[in-house]
C-alpha positions as CSV (number, residue, x, y, z in Angstrom):
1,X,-13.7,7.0,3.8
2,X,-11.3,5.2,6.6
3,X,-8.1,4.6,5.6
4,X,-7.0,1.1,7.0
5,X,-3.2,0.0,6.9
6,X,-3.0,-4.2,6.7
7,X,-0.3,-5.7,9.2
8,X,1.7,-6.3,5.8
9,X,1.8,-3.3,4.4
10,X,2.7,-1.6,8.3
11,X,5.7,-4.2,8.2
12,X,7.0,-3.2,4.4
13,X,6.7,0.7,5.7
14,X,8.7,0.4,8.2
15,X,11.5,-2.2,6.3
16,X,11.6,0.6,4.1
17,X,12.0,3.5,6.2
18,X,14.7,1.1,8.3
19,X,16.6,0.4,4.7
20,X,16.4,4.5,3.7
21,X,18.0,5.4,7.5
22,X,21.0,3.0,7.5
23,X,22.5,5.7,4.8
24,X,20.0,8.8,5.1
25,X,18.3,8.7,8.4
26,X,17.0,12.5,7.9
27,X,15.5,11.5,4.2
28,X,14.0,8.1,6.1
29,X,11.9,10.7,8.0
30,X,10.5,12.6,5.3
31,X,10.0,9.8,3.7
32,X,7.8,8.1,5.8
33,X,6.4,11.9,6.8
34,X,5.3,12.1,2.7
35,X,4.2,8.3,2.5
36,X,1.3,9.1,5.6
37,X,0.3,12.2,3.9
38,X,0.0,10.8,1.0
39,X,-2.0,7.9,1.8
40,X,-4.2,9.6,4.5
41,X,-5.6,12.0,1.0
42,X,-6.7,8.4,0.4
43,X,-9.9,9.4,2.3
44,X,-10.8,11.8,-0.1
45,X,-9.5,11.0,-3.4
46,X,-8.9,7.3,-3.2
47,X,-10.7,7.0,-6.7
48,X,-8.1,9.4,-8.3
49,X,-5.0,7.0,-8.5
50,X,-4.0,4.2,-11.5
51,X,-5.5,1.1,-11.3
52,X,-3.1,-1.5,-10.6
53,X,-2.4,-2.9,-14.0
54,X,-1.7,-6.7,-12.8
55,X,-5.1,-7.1,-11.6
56,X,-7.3,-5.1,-13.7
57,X,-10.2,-4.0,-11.2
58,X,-11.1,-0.6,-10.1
59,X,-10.8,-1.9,-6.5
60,X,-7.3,-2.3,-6.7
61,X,-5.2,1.1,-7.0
62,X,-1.9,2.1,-5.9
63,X,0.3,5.2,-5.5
64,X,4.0,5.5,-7.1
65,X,6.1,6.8,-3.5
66,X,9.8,6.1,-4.8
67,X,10.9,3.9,-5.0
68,X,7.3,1.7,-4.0
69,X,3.8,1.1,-5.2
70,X,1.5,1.7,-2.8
71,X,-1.0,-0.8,-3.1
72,X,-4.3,-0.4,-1.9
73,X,-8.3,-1.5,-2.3
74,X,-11.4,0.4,-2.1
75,X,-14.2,-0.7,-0.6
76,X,-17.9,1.5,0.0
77,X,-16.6,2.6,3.1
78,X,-12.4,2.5,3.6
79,X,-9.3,2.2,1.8
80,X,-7.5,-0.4,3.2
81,X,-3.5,0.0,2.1
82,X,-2.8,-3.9,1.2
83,X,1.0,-3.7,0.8
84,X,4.3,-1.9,-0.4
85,X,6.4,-3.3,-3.1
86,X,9.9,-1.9,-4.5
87,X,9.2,-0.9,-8.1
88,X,12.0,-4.1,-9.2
89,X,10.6,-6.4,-7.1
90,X,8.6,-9.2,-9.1
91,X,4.5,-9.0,-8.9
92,X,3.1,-11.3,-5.9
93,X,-0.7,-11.5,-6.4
94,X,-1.0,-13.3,-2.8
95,X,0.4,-9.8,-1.5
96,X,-3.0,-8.6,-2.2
97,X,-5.4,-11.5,-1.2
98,X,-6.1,-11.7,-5.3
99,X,-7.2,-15.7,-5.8
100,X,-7.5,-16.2,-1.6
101,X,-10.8,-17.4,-0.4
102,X,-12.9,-14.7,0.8
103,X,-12.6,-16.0,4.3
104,X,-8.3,-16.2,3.7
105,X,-8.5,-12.6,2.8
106,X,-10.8,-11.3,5.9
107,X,-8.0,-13.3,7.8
108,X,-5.5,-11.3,6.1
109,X,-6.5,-7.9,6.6
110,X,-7.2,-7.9,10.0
């Protein structure tokens, strides 16, 4: 299975690695290092992670990388990672194209 990083979810990544480096620039590294390797055993175990609870559908999964959720769906054939939220941060459904019109969401993934 492909794993498939949305524009959204690139641009929270790096935010997060750019946040971690102002006071820890070698732990912004590993960081990011553990987040790719983590989410590129997506192509083989994508099944194997928590559903994410505010949705409810086996699509929708995530990974805990602290202090984010790794939000991601599976489809028959890719992962696509939709987003990264801060654990405190309050849920955002539209973060995840949940209650978009299906052509809103193609839109949004691309």
């Amino acid at each position: 299975m492909k794993v498939i990083w949305s524009p959204l979810a690139q641009a929270r990544a790096i935010e997060a690695m750019d946040y971690i480096a102002q006071q820890r620039p070698q732990v912004a590294a590993a960081w990011l290092e553990e987040l790719l390797e983590r989410t590129d055993a997506l192509e083989r175990f994508a099944k194997r992670r928590r559903v994410v609870q505010e949705i409810g559908h086996p699509a929708y999964r995530e990974i805990l990388h602290a202090p984010y959720r790794v939000i991601y769906r599976v489809d028959p054939a890719r992962v696509i990672i939709l987003t990264l939220r801060h654990w405190r941060r309050a849920w955002d459904p539209t973060e995840v194209g949940v209650g978009l019109s299906k052509r809103a969401w193609r839109r949004s993934i691309r």
